[in-house]
C-alpha positions as CSV (number, residue, x, y, z in Angstrom):
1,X,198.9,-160.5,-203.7
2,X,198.3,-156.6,-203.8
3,X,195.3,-155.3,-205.3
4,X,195.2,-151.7,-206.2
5,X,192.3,-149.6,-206.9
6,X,192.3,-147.2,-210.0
7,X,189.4,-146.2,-211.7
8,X,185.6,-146.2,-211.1
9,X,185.9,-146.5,-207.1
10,X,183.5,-144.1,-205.7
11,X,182.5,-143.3,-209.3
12,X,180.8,-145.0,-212.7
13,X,183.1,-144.7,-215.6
14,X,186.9,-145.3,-215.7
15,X,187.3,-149.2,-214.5
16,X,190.6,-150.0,-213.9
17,X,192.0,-152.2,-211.0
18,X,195.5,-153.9,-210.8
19,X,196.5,-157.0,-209.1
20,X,200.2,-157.6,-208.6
21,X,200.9,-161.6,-208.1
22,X,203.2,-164.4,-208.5
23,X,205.7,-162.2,-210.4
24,X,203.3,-161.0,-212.4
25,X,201.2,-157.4,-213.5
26,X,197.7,-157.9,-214.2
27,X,195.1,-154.8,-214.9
28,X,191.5,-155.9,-214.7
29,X,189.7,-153.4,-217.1
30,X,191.2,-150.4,-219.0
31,X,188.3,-148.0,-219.1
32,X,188.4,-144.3,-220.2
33,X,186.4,-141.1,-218.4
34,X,183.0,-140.1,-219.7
35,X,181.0,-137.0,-219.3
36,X,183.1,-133.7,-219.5
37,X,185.2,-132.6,-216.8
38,X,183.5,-135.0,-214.1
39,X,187.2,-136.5,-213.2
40,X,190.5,-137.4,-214.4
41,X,192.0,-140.7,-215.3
42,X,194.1,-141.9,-212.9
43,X,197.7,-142.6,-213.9
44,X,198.9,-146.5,-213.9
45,X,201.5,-146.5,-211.0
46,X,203.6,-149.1,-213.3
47,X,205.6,-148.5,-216.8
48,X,203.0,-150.0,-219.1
49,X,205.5,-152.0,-220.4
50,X,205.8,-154.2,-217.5
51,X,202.2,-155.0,-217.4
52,X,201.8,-158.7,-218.2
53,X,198.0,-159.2,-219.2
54,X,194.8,-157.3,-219.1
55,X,191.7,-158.8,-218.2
56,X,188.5,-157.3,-219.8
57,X,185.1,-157.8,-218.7
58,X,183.4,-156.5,-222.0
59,X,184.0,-153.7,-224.2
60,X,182.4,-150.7,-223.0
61,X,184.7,-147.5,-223.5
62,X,184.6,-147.1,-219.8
63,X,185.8,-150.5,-219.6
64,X,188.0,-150.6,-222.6
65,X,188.9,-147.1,-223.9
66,X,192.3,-146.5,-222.7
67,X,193.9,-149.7,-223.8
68,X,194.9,-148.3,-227.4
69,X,196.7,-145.5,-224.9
70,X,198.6,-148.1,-222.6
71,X,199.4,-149.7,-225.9
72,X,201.0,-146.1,-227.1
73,X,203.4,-146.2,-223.7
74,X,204.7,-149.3,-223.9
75,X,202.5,-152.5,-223.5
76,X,203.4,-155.5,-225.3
77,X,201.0,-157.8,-222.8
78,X,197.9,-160.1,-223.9
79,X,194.8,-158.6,-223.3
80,X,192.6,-161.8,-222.4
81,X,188.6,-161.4,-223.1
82,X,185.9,-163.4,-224.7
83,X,185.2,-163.9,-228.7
84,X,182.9,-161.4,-228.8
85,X,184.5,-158.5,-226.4
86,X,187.5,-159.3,-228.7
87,X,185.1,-158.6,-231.9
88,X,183.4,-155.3,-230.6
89,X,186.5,-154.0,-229.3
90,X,188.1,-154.4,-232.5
91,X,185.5,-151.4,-234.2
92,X,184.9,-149.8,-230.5
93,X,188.4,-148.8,-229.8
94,X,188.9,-147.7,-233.8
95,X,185.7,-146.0,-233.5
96,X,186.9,-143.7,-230.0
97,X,190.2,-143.3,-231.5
98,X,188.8,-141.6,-235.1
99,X,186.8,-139.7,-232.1
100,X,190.0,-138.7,-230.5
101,X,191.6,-137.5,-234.1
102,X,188.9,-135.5,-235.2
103,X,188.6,-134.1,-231.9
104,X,192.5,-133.0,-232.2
105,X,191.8,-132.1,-235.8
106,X,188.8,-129.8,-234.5
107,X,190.6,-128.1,-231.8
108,X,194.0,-127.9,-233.3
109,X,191.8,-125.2,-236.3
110,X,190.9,-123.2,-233.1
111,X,194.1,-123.3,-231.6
112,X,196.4,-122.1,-234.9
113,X,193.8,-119.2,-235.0
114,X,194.5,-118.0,-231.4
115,X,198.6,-118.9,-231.1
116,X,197.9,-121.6,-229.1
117,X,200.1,-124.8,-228.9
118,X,199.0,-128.2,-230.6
119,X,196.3,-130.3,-229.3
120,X,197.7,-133.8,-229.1
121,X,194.7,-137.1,-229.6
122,X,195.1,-139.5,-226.6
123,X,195.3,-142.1,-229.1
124,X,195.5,-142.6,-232.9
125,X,193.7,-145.0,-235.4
126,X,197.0,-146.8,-235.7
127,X,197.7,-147.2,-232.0
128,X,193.7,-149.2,-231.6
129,X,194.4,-151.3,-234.3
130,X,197.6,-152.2,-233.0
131,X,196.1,-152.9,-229.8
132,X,193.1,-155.2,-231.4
133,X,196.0,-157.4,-232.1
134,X,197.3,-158.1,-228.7
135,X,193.9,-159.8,-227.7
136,X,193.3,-163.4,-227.0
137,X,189.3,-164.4,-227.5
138,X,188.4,-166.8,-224.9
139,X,185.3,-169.3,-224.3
140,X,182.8,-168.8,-221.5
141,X,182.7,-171.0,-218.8
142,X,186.2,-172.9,-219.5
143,X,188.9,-172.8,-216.7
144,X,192.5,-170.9,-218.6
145,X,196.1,-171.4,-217.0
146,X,197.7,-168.1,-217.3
147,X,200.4,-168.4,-215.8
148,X,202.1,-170.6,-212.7
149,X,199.8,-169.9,-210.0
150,X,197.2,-167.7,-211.8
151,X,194.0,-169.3,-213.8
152,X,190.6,-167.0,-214.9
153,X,187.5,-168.3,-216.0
154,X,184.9,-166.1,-218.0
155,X,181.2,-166.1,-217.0
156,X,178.7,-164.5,-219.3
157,X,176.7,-161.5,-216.9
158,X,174.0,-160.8,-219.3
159,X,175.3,-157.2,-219.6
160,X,176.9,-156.6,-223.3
161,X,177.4,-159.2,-226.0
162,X,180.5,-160.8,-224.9
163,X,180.4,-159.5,-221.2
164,X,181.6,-161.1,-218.2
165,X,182.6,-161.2,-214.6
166,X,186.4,-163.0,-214.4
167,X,187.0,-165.6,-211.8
168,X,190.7,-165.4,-211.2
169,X,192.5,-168.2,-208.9
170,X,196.1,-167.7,-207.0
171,X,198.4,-169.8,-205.4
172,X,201.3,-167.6,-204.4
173,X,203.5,-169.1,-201.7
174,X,201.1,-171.0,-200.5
175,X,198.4,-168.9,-199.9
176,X,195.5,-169.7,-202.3
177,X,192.9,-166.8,-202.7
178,X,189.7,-166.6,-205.5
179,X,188.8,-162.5,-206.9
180,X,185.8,-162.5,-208.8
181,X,185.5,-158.9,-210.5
182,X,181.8,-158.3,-211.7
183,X,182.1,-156.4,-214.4
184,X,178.8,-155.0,-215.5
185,X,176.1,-157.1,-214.2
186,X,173.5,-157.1,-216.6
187,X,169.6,-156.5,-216.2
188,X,166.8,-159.5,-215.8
189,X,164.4,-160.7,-218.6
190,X,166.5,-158.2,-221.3
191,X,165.6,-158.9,-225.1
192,X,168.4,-161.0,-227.0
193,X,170.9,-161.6,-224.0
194,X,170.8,-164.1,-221.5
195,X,170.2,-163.2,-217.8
196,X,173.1,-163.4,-215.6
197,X,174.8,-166.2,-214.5
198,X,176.0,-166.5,-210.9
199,X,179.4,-167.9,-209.4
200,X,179.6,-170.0,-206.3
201,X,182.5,-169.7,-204.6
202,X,184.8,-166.7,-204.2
203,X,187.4,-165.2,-200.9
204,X,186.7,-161.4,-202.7
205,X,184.6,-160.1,-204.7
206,X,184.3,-156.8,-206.3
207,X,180.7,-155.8,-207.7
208,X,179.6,-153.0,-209.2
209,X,176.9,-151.0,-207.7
210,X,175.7,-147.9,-210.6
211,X,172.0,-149.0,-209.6
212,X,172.8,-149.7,-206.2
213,X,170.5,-147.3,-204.9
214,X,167.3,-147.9,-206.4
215,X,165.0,-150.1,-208.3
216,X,163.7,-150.2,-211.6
217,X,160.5,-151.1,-210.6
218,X,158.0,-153.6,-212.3
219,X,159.4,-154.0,-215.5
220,X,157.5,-152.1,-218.6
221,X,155.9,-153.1,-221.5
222,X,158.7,-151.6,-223.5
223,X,156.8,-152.0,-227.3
224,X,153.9,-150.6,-225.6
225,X,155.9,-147.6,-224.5
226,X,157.7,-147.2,-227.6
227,X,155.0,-146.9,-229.7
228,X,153.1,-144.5,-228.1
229,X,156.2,-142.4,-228.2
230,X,156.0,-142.8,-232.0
231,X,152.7,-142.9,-233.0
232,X,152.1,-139.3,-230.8
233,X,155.3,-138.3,-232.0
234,X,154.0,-139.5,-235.9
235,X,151.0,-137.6,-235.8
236,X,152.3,-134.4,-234.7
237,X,154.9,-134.5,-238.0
238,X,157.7,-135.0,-236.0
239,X,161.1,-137.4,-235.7
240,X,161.7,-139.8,-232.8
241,X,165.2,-138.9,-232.1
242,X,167.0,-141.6,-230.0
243,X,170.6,-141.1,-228.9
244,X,171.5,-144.9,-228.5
245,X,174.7,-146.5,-228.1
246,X,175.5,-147.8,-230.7
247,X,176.6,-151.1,-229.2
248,X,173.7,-152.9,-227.2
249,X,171.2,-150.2,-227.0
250,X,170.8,-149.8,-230.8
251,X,170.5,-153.6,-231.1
252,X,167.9,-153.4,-228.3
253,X,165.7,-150.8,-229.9
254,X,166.0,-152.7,-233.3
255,X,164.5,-155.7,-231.5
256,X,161.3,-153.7,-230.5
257,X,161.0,-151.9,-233.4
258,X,161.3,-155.3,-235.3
259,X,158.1,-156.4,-233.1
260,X,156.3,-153.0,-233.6
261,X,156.2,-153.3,-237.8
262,X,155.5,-157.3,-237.4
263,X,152.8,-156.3,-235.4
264,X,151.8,-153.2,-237.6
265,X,151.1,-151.6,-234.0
266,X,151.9,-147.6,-235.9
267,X,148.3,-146.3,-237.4
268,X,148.6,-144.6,-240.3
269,X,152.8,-144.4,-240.7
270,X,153.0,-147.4,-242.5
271,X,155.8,-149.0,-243.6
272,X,157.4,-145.7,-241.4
273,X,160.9,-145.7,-241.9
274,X,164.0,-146.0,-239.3
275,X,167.2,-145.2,-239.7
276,X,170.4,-146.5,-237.7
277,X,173.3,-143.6,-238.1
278,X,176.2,-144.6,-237.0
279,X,178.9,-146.3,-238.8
280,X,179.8,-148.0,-235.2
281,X,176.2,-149.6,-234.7
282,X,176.3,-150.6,-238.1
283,X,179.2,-152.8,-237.7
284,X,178.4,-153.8,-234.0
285,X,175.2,-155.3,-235.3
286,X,176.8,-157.6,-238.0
287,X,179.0,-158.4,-234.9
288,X,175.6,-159.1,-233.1
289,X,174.8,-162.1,-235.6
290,X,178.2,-163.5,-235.6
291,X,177.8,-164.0,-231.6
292,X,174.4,-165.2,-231.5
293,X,174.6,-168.3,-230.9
294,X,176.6,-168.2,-227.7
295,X,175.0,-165.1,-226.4
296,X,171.8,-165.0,-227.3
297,X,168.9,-166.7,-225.2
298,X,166.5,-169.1,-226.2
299,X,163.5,-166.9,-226.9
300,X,165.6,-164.6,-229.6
301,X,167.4,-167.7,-230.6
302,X,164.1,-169.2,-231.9
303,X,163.5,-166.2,-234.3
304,X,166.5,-167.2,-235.6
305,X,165.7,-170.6,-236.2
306,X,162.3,-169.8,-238.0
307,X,164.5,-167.4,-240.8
308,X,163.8,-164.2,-238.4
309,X,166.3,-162.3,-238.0
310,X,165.7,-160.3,-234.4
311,X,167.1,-157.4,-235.6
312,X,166.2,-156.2,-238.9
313,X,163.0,-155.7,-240.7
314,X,161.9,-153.9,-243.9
315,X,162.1,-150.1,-243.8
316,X,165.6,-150.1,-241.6
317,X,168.2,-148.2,-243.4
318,X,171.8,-147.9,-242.5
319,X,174.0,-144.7,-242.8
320,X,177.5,-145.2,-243.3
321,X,178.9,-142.2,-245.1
322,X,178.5,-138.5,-243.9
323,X,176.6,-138.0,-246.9
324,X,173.9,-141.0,-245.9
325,X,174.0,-139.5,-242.3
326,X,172.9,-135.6,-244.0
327,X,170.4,-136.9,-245.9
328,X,168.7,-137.9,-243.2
329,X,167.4,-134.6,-242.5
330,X,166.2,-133.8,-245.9
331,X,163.4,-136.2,-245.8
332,X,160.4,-134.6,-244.8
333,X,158.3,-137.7,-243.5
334,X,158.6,-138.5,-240.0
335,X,160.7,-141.2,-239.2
336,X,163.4,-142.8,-236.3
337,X,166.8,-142.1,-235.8
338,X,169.1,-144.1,-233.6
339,X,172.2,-142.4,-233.4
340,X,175.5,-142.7,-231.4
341,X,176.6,-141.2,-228.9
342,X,174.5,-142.4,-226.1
343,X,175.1,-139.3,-223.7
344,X,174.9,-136.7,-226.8
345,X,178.7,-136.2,-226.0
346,X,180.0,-137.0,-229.7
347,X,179.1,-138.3,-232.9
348,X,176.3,-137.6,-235.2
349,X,173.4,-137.9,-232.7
350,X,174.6,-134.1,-232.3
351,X,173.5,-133.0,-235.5
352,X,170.5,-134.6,-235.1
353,X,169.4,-132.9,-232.3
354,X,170.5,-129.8,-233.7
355,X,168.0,-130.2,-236.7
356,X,165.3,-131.4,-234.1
357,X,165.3,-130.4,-230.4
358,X,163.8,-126.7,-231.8
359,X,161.0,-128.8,-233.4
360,X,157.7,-129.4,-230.9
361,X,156.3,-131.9,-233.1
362,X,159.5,-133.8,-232.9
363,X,160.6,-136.1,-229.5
364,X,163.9,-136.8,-228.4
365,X,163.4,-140.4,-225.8
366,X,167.0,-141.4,-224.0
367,X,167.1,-145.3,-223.2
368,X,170.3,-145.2,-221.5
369,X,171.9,-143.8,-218.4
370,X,172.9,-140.2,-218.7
371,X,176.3,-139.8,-217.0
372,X,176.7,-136.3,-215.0
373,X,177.6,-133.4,-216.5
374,X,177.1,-134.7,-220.3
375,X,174.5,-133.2,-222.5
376,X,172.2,-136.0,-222.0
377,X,172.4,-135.2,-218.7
378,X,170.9,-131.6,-219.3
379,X,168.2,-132.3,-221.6
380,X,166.5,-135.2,-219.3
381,X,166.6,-132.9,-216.2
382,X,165.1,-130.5,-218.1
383,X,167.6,-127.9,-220.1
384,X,165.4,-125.0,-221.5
385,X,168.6,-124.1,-224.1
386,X,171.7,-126.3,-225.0
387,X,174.4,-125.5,-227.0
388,X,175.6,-127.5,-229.9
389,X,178.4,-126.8,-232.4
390,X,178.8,-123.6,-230.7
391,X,175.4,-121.9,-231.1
392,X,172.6,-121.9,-229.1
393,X,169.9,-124.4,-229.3
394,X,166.2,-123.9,-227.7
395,X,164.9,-126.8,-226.6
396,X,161.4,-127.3,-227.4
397,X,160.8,-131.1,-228.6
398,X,159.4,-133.5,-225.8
399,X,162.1,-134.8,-223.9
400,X,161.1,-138.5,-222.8
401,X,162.5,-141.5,-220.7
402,X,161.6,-145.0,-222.1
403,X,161.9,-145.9,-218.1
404,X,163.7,-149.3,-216.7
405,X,165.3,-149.6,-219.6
406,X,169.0,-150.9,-218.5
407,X,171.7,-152.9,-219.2
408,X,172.6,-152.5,-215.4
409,X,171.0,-154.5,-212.9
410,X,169.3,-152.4,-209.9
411,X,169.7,-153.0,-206.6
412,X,167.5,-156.1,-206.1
413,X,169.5,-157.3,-209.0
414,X,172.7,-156.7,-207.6
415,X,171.8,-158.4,-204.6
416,X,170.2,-161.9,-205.8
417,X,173.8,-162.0,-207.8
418,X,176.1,-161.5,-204.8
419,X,173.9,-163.9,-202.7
420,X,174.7,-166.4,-205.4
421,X,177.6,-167.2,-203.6
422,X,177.3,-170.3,-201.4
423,X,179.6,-169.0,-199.0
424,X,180.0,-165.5,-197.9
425,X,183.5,-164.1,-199.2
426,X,185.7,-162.6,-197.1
427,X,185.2,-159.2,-198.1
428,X,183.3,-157.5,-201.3
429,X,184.4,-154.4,-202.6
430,X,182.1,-151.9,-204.0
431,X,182.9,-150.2,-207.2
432,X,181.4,-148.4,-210.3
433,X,178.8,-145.8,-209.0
434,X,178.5,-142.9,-207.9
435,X,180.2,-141.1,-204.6
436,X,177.0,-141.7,-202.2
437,X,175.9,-145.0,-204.2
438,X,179.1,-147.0,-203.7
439,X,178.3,-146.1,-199.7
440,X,175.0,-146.7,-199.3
441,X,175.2,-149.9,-201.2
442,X,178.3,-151.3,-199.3
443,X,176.1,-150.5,-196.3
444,X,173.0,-152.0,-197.7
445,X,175.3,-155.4,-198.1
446,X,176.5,-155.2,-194.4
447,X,174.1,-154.2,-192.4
448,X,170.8,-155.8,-194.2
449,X,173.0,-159.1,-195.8
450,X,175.6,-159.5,-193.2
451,X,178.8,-159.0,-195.9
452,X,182.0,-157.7,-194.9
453,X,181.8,-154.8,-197.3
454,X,184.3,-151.8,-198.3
455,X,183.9,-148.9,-201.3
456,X,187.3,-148.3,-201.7
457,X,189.0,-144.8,-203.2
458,X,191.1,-144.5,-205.9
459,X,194.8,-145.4,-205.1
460,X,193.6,-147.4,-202.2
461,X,195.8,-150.9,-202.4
462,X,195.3,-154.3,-200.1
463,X,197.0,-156.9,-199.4
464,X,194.9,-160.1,-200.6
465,X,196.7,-162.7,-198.5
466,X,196.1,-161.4,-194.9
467,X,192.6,-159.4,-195.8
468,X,194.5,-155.5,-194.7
469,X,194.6,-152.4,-196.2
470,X,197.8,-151.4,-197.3
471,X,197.7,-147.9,-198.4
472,X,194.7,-145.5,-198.1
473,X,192.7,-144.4,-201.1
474,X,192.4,-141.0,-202.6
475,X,188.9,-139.3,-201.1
476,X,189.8,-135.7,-201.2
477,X,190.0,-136.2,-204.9
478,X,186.3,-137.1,-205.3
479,X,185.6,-134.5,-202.9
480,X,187.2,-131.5,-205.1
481,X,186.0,-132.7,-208.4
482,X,182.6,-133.3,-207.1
483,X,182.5,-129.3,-205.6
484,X,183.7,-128.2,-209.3
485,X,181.4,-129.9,-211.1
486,X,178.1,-129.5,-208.8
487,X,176.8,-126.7,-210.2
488,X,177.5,-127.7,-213.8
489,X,175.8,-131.4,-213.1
490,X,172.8,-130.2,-211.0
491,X,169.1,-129.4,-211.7
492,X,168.2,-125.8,-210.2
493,X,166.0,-128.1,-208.0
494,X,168.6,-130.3,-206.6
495,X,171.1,-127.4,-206.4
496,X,168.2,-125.7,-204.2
497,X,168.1,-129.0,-202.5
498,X,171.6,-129.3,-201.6
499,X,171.4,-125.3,-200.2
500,X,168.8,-126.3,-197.9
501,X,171.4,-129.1,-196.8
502,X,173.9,-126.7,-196.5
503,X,172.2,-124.0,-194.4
504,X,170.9,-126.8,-191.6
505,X,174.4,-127.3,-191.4
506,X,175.7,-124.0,-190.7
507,X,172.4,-123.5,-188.3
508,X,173.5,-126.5,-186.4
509,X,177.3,-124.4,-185.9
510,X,175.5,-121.4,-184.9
511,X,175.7,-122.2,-181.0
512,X,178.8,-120.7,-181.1
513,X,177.9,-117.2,-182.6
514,X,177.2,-114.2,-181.0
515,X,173.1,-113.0,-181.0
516,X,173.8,-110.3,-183.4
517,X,175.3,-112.7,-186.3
518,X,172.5,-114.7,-185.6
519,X,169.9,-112.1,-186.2
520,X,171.9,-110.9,-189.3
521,X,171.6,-114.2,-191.0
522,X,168.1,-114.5,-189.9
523,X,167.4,-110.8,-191.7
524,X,169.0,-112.2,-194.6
525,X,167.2,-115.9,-195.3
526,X,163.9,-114.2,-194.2
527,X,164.8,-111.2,-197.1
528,X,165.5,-114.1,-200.0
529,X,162.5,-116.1,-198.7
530,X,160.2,-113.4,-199.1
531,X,161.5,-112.3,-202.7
532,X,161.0,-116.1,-203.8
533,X,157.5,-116.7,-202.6
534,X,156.4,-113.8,-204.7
């Protein structure tokens, strides 16, 4: 019973762990890098083809994205998930692979021009679909054999449509163990999906910990919020921009914008228009109102049964075709536009802010976490000038945070789910956030909860039946890639922050130096001090 650690250990995107039992190669999550640069996927440490199943917890890229890629080298397996994982990942995976294509297409131009070799796409449009077909859609909540020794059980965690944390039993010469991995666990009281449901028993448990360090606070009245940002935004003349991902976070904002016309809370704008601009959130949302009735909760499921459909509502278009999606910016009246990617990264949402990010009149409001180092990134900590299709953008439009807004549980959220255990496991591994996060929350859990806790590194690998720690994980990775991409994924302020850090350090070493260094780096500090505070 070896479990080895792969992706998103001691960082948020990239899930990926293995489990190697009962004759048998399982990989828990498939998920691809996001943000540019920040690290590089770790390679499987088995031929592909000998994989036997993969177990997804929902259908998130960084959950999902490299499974049209292990399909490509070789695996033949069963990739096990719910109905409606199945359904989005059907239109996710085509959707990041037409990414990956164009993206080839795009640099390969560049490359002929300069004599450089050929850019090859990770993955093609032929290898997701063939991948789609290797899935098996599973019920929530019902116990499946898998294989001699090995049963899983899905458990809807409020996080995505279709998303859950996997209970996995094993009985491998007679040792019987029970892994529960997490997955995403989803926020309280969120619009259309249920809140998450707890497990009772389990020997380990990984959990993921991206909010593991704070709290979203008291939770805001999000169609308050929202339309403020519009009607201020109206009555200036300009667009709300919203980069949204187009799977969950579109169908989120669709539900409050649904409210805001009901309630004809917008003075002035009426009948305002909103578009949705993304072929991706288009289909996603049709996939929405297949699911409903398993995923939705009571209070969105009683729209449905009085004719309402949560998300729709007169004055929504939907822009398919490039065309549709240029049009956009020929109409003159201000209006919303929910656009893909989330992070700014890809997709149209880029040409979007292209035509409005100069504008002052116009606002651009994120609703999702903005990974490091991504465009999003820039722009909410404050970016005077991005770059986009190569040119140089200034950034004047008001840059806002519809706050608490998260798929992702925070900290106190985290914790009532792992103390929904009746029993403490024997150890709970923290995964999925970032470098300091995964530590301070795998001390919050020991020291104030009294769990045996460990954030494993990549490449780190234990043995499940005696509870040890096989091989070591891969720390100095994390530590170079984070020194690389600091001062790329840093505000001026907490680059300023992390100097001051840096110099108490080298202060504290100073014991050792002779007075005359001492003075010299005195001379100097005092010389950059006195420059600054003028």
């Amino acid at each position: 019973m070896r479990l080895t650690f792969l992706g998103a250990d001691h960082e948020v995107t990239g899930s990926c762990h293995m489990l190697e039992t009962c004759k048998k190669v399982i990989l828990v999550d498939c998920g691809m890098e996001q943000g540019p640069d920040i690290y590089e996927n770790q390679e499987i440490p088995v031929n592909p083809a000998d994989i036997d199943y993969v177990l997804l917890t929902h259908a998130h890229i960084d959950h999902s994205g490299l499974l049209p890629l292990l399909y490509k080298r070789g695996f033949k397996g069963t990739i096990f998930s719910t109905y409606a994982t199945s359904d989005l990942c059907e239109v996710m995976l085509r959707d990041s692979a037409h990414i990956q294509e164009f993206e080839a297409e795009w640099r390969n131009r560049k490359a002929k021009r300069a004599g450089k070799p050929e850019y090859v796409p990770l993955y093609t449009i032929a290898d997701a679909d063939s991948a789609s077909k290797l899935f098996c859609g599973c019920p929530y909540g019902e116990r499946i054999h898998l294989a001699d020794g090995i049963d899983i059980r899905f458990t809807d965690v409020g996080h995505l449509l279709g998303s859950a944390c996997i209970e996995v039993w094993l009985q491998e010469d007679g040792v019987e163990k029970k892994l529960v991995f997490s997955g995403d666990i989803g926020n309280l009281h969120q619009p259309i999906l249920k809140d998450p449901a707890h497990v009772e028993t389990a020997d380990y448990v990984l959990i993921e910990s991206t909010y593991g360090d704070r709290s979203h606070g008291p939770k805001p009245d999000y169609v308050k919020e929202l339309t403020r940002i519009i009607q201020e935004t109206f009555d200036r003349g300009g667009n709300v921009v919203i980069p949204s991902f187009a799977v969950g976070r579109t169908q989120e904002m669709l539900y409050f914008l649904r409210e805001i016309k009901a309630k004809k809370l917008i003075h002035g704008h009426d009948g305002f228009k909103v578009y949705v601009d993304s072929p991706l959130a288009v289909q996603a949302t049709t996939i929405f109102n297949k699911n409903m009735y398993d995923c939705f909760d009571e209070e969105t499921l009683a729209l449905v049964k009085k004719g309402i459909n949560p998300i729709s509502f007169p004055g929504l278009s939907l822009s398919i075709t490039s065309d549709e999606s240029k049009m956009i910016n020929f109409d003159d009246e201000p209006k919303v536009i929910l656009s893909a990617s989330g992070m700014c990264e890809a997709g149209r949402i880029r040409h979007h802010l292209k035509h409005n990010l100069w504008r002052p009149e116009s606002t651009v409001l994120f609703v999702g976490y903005q990974a490091v180092g991504t465009l999003g990134r820039s722009l909410v900590e404050g970016a005077n000038e991005v770059k986009l299709f190569g040119e140089p953008v200034e950034v004047k439009a008001h840059i806002e945070v519809l706050a608490g807004i998260s798929g992702h549980a925070d900290k106190e959220g985290l914790i009532s789910w792992i103390q929904g255990f009746r029993t403490k496991p024997q150890r709970v591994f923290v995964v999925h956030g970032e470098d300091q996060v995964c530590d301070t929350f795998a001390a919050c859990l020991h020291e104030e909860y009294g769990f045996t806790t460990t954030a494993p590194y990549t490449g780190e690998i234990w043995d499940l039946a005696t509870n040890s720690r096989i091989a070591e994980g891969n720390q100095e990775r994390i530590v170079k890639e984070q020194r690389k991409n600091a001062k790329a994924g840093m505000t001026v302020y907490d680059r300023l922050v992390e100097t001051g850090k840096r110099l108490m350090r080298l202060i504290d070493q100073c014991k050792g130096w002779t007075n005359k260094d001492i003075a010299k780096l005195a001379d100097q500090i005092q010389a950059l001090c006195d420059k600054w505070e003028k």
